[in-house]
C-alpha atoms as an extended CHARMM CRD file, in Angstrom:
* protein
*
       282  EXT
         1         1  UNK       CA              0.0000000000        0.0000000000        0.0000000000  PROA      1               0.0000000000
         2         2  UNK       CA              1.2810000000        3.3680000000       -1.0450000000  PROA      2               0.0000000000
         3         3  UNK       CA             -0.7990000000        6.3110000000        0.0830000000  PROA      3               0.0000000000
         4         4  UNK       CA             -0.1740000000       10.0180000000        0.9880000000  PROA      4               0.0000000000
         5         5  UNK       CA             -1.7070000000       10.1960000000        4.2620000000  PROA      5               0.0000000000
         6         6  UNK       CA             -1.7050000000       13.9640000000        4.5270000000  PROA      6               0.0000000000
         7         7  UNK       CA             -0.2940000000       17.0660000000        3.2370000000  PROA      7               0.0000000000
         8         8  UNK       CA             -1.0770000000       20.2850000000        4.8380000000  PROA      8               0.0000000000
         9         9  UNK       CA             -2.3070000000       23.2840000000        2.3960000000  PROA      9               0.0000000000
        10        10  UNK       CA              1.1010000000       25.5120000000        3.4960000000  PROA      10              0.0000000000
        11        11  UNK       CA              3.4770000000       23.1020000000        1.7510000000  PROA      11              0.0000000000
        12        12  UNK       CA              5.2560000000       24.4500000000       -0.7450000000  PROA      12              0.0000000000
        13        13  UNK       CA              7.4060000000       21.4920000000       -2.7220000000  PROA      13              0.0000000000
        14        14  UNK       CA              8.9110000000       24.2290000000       -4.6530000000  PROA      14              0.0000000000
        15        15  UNK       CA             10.7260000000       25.6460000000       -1.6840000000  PROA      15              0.0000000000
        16        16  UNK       CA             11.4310000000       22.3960000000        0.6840000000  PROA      16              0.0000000000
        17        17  UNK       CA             15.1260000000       23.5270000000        1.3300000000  PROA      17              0.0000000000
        18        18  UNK       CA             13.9330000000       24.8110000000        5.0270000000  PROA      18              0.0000000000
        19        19  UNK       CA             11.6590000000       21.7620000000        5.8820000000  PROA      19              0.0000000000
        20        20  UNK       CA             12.9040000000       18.7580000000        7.4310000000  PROA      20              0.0000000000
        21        21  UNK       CA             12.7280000000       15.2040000000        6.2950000000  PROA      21              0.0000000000
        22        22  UNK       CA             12.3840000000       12.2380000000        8.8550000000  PROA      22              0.0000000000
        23        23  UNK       CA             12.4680000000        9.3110000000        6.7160000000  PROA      23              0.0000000000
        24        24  UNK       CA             11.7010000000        5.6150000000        8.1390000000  PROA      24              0.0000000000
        25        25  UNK       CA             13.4400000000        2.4190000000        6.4710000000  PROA      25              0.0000000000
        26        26  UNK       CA             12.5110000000       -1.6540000000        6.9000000000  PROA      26              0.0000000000
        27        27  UNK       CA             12.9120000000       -4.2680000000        4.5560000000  PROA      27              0.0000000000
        28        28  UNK       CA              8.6850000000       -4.0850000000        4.1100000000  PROA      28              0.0000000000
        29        29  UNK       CA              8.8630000000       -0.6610000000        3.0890000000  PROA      29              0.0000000000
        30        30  UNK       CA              8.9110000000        3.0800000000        4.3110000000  PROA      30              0.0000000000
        31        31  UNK       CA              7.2560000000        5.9600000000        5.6620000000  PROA      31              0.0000000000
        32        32  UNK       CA              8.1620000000        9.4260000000        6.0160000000  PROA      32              0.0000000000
        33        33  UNK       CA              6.9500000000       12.7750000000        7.2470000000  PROA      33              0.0000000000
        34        34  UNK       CA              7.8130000000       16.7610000000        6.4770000000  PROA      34              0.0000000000
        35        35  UNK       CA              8.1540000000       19.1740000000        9.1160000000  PROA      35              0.0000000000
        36        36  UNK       CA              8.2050000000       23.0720000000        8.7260000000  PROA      36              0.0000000000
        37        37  UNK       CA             11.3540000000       24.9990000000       11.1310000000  PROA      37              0.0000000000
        38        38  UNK       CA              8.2180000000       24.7690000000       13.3280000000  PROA      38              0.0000000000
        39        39  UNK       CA              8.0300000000       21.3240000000       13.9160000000  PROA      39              0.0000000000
        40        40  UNK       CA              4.7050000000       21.4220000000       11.8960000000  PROA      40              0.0000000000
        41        41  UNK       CA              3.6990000000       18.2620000000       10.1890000000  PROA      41              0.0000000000
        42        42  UNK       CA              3.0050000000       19.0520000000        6.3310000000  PROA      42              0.0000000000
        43        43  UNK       CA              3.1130000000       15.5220000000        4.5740000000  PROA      43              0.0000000000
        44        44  UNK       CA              2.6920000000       11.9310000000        5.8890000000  PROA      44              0.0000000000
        45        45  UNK       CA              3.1780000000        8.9440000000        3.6000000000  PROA      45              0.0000000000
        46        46  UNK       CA              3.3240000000        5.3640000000        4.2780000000  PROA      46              0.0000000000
        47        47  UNK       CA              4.7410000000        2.6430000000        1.3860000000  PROA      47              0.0000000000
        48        48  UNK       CA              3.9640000000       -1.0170000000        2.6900000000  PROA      48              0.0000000000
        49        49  UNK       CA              4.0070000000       -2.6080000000       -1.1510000000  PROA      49              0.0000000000
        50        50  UNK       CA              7.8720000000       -3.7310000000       -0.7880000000  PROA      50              0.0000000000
        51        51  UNK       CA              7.4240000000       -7.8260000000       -0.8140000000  PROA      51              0.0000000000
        52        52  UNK       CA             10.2410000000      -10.2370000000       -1.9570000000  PROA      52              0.0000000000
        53        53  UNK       CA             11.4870000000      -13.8110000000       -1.2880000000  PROA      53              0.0000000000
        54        54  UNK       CA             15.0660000000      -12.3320000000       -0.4600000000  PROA      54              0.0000000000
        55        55  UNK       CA             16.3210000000       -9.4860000000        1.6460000000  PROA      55              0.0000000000
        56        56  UNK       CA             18.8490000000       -8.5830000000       -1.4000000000  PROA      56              0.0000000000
        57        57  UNK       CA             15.4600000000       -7.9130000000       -3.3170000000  PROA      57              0.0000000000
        58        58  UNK       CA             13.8120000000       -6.0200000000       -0.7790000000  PROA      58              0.0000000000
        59        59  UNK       CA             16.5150000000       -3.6350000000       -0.6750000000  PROA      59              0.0000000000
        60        60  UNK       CA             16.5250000000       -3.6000000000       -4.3720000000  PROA      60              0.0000000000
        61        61  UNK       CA             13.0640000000       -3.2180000000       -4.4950000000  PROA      61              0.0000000000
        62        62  UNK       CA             13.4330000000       -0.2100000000       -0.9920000000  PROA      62              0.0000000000
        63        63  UNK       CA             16.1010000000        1.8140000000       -3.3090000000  PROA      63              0.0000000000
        64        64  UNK       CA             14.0320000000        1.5390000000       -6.2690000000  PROA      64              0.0000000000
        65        65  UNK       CA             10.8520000000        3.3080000000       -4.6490000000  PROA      65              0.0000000000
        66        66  UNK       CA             12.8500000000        5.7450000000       -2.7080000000  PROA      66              0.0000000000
        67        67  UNK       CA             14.1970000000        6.7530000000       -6.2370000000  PROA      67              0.0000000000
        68        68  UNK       CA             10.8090000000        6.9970000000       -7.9140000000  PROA      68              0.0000000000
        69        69  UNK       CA              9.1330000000        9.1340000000       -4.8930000000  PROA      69              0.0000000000
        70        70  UNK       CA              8.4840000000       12.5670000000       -5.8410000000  PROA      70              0.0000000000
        71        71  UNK       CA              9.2710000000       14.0170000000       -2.0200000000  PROA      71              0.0000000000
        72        72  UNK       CA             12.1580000000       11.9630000000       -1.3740000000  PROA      72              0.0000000000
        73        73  UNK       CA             13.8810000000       13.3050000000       -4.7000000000  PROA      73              0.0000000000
        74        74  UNK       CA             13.8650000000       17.2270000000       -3.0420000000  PROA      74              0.0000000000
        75        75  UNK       CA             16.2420000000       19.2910000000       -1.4300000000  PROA      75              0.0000000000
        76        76  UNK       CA             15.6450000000       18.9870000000        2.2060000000  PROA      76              0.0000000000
        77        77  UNK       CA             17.7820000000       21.4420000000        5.4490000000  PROA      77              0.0000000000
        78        78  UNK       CA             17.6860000000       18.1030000000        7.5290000000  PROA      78              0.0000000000
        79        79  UNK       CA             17.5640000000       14.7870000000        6.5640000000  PROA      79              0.0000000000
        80        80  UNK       CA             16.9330000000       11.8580000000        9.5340000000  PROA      80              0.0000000000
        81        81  UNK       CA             17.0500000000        8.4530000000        8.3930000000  PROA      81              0.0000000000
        82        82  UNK       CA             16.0290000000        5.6990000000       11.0130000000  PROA      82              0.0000000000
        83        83  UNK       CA             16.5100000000        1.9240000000        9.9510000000  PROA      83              0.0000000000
        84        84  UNK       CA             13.8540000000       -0.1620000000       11.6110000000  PROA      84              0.0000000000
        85        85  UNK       CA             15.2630000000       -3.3090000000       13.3380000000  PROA      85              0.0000000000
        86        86  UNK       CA             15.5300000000       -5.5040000000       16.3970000000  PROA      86              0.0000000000
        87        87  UNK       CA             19.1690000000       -6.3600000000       15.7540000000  PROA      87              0.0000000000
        88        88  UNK       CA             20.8360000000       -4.0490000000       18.2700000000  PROA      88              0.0000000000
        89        89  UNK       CA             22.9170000000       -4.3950000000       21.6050000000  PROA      89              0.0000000000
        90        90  UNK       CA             23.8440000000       -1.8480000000       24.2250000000  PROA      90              0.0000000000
        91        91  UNK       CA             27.7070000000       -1.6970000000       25.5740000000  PROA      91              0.0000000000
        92        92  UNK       CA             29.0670000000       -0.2610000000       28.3190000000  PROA      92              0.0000000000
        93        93  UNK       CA             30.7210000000        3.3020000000       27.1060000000  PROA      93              0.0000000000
        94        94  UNK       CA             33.6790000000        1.9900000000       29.3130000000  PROA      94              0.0000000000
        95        95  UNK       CA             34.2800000000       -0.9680000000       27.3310000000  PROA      95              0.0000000000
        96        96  UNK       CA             33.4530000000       -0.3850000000       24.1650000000  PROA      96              0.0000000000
        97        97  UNK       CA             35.3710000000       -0.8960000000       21.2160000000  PROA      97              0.0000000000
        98        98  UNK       CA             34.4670000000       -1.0940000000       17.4110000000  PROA      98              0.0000000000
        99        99  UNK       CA             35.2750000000       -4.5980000000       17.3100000000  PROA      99              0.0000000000
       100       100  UNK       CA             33.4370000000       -5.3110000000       20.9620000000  PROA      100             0.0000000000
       101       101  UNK       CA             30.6950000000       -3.4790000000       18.6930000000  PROA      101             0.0000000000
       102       102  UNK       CA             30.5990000000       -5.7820000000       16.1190000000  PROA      102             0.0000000000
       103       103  UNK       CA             31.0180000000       -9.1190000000       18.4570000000  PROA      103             0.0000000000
       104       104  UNK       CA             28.1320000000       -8.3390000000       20.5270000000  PROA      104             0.0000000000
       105       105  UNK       CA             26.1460000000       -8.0260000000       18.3100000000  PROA      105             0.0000000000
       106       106  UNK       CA             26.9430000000      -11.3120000000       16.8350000000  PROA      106             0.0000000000
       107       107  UNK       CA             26.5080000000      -12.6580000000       19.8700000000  PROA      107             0.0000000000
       108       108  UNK       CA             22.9370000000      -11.4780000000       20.6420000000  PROA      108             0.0000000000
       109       109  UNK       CA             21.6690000000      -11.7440000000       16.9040000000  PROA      109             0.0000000000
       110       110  UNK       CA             22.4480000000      -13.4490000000       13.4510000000  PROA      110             0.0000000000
       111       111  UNK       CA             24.7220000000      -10.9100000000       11.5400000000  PROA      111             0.0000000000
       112       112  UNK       CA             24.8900000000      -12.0990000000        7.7990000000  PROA      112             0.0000000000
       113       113  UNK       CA             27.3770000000      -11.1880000000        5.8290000000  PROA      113             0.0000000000
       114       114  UNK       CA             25.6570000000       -8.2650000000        4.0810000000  PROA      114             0.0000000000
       115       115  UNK       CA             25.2240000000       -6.6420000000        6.3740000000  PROA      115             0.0000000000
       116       116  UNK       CA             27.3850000000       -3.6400000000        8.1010000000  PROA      116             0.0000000000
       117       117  UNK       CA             26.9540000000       -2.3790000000       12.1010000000  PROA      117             0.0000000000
       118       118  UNK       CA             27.0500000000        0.7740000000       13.7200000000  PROA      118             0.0000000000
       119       119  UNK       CA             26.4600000000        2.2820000000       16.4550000000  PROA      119             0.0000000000
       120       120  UNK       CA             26.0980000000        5.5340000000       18.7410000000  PROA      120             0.0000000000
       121       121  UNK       CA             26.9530000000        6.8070000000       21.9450000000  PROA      121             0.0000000000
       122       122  UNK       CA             23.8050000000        7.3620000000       24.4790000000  PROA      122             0.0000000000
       123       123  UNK       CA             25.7470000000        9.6100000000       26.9330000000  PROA      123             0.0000000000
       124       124  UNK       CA             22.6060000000        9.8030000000       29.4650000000  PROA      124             0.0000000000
       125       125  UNK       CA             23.3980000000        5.5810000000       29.6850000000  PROA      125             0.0000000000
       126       126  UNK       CA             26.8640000000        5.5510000000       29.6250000000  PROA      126             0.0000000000
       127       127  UNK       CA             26.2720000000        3.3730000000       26.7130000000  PROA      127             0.0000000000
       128       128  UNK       CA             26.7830000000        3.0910000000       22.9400000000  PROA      128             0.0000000000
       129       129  UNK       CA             23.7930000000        1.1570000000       20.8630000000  PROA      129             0.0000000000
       130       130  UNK       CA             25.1730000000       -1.2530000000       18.0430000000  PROA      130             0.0000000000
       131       131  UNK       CA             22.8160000000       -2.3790000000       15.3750000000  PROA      131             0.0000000000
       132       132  UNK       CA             23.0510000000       -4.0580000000       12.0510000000  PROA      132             0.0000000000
       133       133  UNK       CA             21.9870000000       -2.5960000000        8.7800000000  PROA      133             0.0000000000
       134       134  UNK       CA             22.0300000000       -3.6340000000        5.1870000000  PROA      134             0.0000000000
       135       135  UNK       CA             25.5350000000       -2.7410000000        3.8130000000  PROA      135             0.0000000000
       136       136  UNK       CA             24.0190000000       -1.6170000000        0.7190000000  PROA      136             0.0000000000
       137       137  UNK       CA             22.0520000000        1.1580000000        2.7700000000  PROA      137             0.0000000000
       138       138  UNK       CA             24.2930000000        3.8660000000        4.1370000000  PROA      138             0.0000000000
       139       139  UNK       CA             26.1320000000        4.4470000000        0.7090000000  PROA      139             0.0000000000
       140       140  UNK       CA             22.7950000000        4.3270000000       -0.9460000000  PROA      140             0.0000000000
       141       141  UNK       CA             21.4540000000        6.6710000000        1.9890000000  PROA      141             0.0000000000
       142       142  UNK       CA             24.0130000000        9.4800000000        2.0190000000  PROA      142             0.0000000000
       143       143  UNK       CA             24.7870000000        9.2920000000       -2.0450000000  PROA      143             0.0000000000
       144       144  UNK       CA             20.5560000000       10.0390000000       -2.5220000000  PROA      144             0.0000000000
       145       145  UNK       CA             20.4470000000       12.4280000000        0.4570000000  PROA      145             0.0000000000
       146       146  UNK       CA             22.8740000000       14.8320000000        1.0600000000  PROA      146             0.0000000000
       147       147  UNK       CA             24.3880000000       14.9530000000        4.8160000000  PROA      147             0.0000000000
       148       148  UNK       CA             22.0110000000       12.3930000000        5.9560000000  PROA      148             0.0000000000
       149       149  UNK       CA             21.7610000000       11.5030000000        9.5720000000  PROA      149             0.0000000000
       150       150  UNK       CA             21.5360000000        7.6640000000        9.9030000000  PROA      150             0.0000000000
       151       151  UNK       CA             20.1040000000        6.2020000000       13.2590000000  PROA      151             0.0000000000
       152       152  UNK       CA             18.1020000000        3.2140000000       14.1530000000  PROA      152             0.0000000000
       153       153  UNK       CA             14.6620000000        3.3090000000       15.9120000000  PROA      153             0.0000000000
       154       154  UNK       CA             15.6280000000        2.0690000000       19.4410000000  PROA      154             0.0000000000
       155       155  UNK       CA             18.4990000000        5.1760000000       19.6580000000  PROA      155             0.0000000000
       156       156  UNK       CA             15.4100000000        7.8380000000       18.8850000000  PROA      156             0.0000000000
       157       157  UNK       CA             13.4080000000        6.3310000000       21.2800000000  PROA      157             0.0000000000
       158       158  UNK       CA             16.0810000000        6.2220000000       24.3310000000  PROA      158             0.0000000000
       159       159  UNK       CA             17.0000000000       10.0920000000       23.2780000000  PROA      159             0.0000000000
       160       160  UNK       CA             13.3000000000       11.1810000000       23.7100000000  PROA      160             0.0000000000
       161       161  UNK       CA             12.8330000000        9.8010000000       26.9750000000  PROA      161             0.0000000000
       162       162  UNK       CA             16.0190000000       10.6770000000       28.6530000000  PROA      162             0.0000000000
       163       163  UNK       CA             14.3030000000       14.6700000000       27.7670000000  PROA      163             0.0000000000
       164       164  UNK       CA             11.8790000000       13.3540000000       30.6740000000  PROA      164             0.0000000000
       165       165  UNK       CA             12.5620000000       13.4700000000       34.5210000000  PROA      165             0.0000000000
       166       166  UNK       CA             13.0610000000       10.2960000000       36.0370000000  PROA      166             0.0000000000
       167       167  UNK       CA             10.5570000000        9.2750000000       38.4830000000  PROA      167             0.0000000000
       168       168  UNK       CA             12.2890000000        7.8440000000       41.2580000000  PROA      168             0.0000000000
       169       169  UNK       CA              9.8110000000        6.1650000000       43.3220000000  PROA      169             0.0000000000
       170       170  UNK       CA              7.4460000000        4.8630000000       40.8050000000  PROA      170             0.0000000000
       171       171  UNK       CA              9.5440000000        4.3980000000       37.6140000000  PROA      171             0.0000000000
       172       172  UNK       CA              7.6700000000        4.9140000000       33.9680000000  PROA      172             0.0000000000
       173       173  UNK       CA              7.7500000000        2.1080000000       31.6190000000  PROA      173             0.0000000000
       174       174  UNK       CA              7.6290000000        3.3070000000       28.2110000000  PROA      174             0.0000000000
       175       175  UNK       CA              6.8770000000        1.2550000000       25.1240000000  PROA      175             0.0000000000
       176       176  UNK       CA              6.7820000000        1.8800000000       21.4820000000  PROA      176             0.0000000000
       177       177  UNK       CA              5.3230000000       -0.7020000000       18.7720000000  PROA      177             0.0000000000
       178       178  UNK       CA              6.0450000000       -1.4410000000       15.8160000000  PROA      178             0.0000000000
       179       179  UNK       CA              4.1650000000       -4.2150000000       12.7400000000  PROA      179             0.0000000000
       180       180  UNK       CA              5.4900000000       -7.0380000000       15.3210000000  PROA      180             0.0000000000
       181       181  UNK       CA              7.5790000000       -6.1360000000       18.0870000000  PROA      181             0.0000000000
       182       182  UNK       CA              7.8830000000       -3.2690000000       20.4260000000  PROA      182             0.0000000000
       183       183  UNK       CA             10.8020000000       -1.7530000000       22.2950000000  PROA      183             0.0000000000
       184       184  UNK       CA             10.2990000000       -1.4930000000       26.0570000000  PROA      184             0.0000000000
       185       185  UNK       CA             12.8250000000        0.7990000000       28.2080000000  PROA      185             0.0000000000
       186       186  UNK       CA             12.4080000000        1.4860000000       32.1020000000  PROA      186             0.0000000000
       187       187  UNK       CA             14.8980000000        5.0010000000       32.8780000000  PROA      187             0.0000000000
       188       188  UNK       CA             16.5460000000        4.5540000000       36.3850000000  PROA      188             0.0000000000
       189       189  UNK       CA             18.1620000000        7.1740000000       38.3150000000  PROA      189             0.0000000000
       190       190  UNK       CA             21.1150000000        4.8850000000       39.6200000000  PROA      190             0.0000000000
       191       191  UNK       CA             21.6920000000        4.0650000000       35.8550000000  PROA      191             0.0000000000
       192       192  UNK       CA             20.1740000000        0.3430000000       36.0220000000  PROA      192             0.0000000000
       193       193  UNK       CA             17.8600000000        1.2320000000       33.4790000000  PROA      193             0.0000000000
       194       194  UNK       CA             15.5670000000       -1.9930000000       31.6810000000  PROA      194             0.0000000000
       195       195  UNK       CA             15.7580000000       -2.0720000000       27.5730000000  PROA      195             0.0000000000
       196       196  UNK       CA             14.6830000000       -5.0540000000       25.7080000000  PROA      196             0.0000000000
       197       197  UNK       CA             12.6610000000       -5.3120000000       22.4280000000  PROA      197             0.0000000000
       198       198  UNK       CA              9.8710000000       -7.9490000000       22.5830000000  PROA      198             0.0000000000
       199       199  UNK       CA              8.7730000000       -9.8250000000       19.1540000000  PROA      199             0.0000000000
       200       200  UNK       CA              5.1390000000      -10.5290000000       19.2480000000  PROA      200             0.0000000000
       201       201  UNK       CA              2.3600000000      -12.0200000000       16.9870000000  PROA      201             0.0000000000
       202       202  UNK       CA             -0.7240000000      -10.6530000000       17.9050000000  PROA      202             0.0000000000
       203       203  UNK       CA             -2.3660000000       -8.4500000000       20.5070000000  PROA      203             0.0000000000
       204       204  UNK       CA             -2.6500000000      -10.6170000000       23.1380000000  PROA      204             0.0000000000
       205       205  UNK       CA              0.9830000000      -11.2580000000       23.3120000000  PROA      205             0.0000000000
       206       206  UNK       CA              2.0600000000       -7.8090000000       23.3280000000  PROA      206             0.0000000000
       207       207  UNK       CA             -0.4310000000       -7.4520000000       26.2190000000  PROA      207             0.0000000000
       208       208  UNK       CA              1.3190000000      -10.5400000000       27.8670000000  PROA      208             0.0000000000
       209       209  UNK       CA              4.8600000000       -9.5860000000       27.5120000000  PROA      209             0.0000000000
       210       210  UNK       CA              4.0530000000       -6.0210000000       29.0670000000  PROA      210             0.0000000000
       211       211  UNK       CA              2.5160000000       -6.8750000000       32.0750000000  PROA      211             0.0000000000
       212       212  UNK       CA              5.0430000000       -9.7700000000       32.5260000000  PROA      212             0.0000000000
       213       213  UNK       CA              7.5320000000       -6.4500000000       32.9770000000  PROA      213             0.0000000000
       214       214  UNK       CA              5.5300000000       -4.8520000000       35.3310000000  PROA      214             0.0000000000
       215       215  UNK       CA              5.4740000000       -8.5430000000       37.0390000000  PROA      215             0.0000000000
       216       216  UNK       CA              8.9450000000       -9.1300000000       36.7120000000  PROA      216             0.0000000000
       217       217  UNK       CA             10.3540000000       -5.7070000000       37.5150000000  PROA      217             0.0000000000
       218       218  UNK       CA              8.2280000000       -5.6610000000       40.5290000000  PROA      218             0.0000000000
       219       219  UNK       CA              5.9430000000       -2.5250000000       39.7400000000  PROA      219             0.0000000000
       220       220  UNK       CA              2.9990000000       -1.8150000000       41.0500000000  PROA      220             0.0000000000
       221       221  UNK       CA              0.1840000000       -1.4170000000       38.1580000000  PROA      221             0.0000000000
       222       222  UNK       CA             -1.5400000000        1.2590000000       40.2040000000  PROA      222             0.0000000000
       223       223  UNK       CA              0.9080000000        4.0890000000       40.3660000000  PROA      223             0.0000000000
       224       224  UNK       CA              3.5990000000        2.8670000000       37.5440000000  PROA      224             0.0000000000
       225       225  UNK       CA              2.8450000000        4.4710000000       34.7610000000  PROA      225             0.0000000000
       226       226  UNK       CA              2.7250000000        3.2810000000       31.2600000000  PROA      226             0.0000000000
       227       227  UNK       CA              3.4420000000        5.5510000000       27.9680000000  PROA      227             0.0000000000
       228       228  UNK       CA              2.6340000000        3.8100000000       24.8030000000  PROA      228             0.0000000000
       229       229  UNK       CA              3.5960000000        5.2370000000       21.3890000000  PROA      229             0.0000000000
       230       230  UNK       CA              3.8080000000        3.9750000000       17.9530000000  PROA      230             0.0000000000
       231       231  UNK       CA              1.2590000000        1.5640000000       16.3780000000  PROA      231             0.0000000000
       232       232  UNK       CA             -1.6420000000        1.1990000000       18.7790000000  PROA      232             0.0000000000
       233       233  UNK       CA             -4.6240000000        3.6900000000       19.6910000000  PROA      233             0.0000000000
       234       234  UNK       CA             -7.5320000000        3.4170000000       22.4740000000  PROA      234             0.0000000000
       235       235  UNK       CA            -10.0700000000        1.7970000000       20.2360000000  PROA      235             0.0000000000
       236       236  UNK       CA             -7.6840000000       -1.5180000000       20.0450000000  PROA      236             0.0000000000
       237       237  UNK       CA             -8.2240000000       -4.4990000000       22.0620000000  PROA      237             0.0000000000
       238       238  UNK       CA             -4.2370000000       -4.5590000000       23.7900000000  PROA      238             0.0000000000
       239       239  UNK       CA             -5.0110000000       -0.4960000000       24.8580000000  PROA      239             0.0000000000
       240       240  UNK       CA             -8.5120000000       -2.1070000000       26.1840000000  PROA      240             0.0000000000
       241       241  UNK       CA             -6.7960000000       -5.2900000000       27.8570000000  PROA      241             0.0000000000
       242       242  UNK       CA             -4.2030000000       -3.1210000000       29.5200000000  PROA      242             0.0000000000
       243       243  UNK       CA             -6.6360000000       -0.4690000000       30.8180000000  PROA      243             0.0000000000
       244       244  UNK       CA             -8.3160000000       -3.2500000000       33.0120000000  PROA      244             0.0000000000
       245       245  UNK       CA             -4.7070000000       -4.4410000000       35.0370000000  PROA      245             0.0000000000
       246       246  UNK       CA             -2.9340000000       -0.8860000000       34.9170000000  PROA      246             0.0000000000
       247       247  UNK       CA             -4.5070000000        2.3720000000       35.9200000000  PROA      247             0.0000000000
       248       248  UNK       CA             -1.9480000000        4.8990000000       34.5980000000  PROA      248             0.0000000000
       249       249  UNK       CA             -1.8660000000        4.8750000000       30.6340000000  PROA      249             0.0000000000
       250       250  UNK       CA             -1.1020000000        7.0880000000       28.0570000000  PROA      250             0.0000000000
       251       251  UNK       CA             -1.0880000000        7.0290000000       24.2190000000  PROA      251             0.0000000000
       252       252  UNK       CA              0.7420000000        9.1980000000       22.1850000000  PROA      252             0.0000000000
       253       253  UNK       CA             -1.3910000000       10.3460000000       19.3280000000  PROA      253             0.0000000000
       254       254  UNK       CA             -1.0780000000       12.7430000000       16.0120000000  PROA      254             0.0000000000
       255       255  UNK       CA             -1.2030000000       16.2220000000       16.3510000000  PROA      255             0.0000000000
       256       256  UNK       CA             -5.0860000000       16.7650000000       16.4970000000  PROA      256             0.0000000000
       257       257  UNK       CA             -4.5660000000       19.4590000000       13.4930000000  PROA      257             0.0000000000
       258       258  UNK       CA             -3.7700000000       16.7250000000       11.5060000000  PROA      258             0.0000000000
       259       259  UNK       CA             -6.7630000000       15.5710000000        9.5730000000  PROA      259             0.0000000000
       260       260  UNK       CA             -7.4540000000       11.3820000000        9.4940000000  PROA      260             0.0000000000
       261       261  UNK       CA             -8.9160000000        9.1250000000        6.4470000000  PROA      261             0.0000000000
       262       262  UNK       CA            -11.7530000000        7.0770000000        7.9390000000  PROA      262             0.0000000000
       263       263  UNK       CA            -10.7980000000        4.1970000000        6.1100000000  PROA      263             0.0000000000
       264       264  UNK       CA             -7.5040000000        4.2240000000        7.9080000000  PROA      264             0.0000000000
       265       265  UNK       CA             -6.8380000000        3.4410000000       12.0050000000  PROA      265             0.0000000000
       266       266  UNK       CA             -5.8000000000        5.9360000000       14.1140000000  PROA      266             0.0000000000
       267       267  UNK       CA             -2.8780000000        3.1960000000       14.9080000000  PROA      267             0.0000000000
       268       268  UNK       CA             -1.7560000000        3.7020000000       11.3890000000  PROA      268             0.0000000000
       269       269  UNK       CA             -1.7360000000        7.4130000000       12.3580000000  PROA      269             0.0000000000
       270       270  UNK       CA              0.3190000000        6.7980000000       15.5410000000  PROA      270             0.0000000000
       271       271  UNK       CA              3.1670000000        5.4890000000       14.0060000000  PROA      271             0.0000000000
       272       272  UNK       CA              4.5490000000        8.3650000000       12.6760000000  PROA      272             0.0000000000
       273       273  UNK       CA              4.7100000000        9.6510000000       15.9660000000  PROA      273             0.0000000000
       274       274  UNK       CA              7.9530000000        8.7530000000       16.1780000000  PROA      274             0.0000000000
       275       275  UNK       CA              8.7880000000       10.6780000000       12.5650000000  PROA      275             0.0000000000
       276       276  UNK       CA              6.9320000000       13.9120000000       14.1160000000  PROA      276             0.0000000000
       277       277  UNK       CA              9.0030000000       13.6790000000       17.1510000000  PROA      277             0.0000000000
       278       278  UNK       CA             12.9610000000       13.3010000000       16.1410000000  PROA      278             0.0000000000
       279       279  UNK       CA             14.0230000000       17.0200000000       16.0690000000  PROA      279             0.0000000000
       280       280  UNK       CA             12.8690000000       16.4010000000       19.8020000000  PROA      280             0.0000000000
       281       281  UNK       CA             16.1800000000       13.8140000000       20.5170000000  PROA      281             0.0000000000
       282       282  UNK       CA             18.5110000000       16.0890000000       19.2080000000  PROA      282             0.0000000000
């Protein structure tokens, strides 16, 4: 599915050297959104049509419709890229090493041979993130967009909540979802912070694996709040599931000003959240 979920009247394509591009990448396609120097959303588009029997034709096929997309083929002031995956690993600052880097990830996940890592330093963790990428992508990346930022979802995610204050005696749990996992992350004060990435199948797994944090963690459901972003809204039945064991939730919608198809989910919508939000983990 390819669809232009929104563009605002203001945009003006002809003069898109002071917007910024946040750009999202997966082997299953892409989505991106345009912000104004005011943060204002002015385009949302989703591209879900990217299916292959090999990851060397995905990419193909992921280069291909990047090339033929009239936004993505405009001069942009800021260009974020975020690569979409589970493969990552945090490493102590302290130890770390670029080939520590690359053998820890190894470790935790299946690194082929195509593909490249990298990584970046969270200083409010102490901590750089490794992930693994297509090798194909970063030359691809920074040839088609000039003085691209590359990043991976997890990093964006950590940077936004470390702008929050930690609450000491009832810590936050914060998860963001994705097609079929979501990335959990508990911030502690004394730097023991929880960050894991759970792969699920349907609702009722996501719903399982949450509250098993909460269980395991030892939080109480009553005053430790939850923040949910990314693809999930109120009307769905994990949001209604949750609601009954935890009393503190919040979803992180869309901008209200930004006008919804009816024949699309507000979960749909909610996804781009992320997009809206990156010139926030700067």
């Amino acid at each position: 599915m390819d669809e232009l979920l929104f563009v605002d009247s203001t945009f003006e394509k002809d003069n898109t050297s002071r917007y910024k591009l946040s750009i999202q990448l997966c082997l299953d396609g892409f989505s991106f959104s345009i912000l104004n120097s005011n943060n204002k959303c002015l385009v949302l588009y989703q591209s879900k049509s990217l299916n292959s029997d090999t990851d060397n034709t995905s990419i193909d096929l992921l280069k291909d419709s990047i090339r033929n997309c009239d936004y993505l083929n405009l001069s942009y002031k800021q260009v974020a890229v975020i690569w979409l995956t589970q493969k990552t690993c945090l490493i102590p600052s302290d130890l770390f090493s670029e080939e520590l880097a690359t053998d820890c990830l190894q470790l935790c996940h299946p690194v082929s041979k195509d593909e490249v890592v990298l990584w970046h330093e969270i200083s409010e963790m102490n901590a750089h993130l490794a992930y693994a990428l297509p090798s194909a992508l970063p030359v691809f990346i920074k040839t088609h967009f000039a003085d691209a930022e590359i990043s991976n979802q997890s990093y964006r995610f950590y940077k936004k909540i470390f702008k929050q204050a930690i609450d000491i005696k009832h810590p936050k749990i914060f998860v963001q979802v994705y097609d079929h996992f979501f990335d959990a992350f508990i911030p502690d004060i004394e730097q023991k912070h929880f960050a894991n990435s759970f792969s699920f199948k349907n609702e009722t797994d996501m719903v399982y694996f949450i509250l098993n944090i909460y269980k395991q963690q030892k939080l109480n459901t009553e005053y430790s709040h939850l923040h949910l972003s990314g693809k999930i809204d109120e009307s769905g039945q994990a949001f209604q599931t949750l609601k009954r064991y935890i009393k503190d939730i919040h979803i992180e919608n869309v901008p209200h000003e930004i006008p919804q198809k009816k024949h699309i989910s507000n979960s749909e919508y909610n996804q781009f959240t992320k997009l809206l939000n990156t010139s926030q983990c700067e």
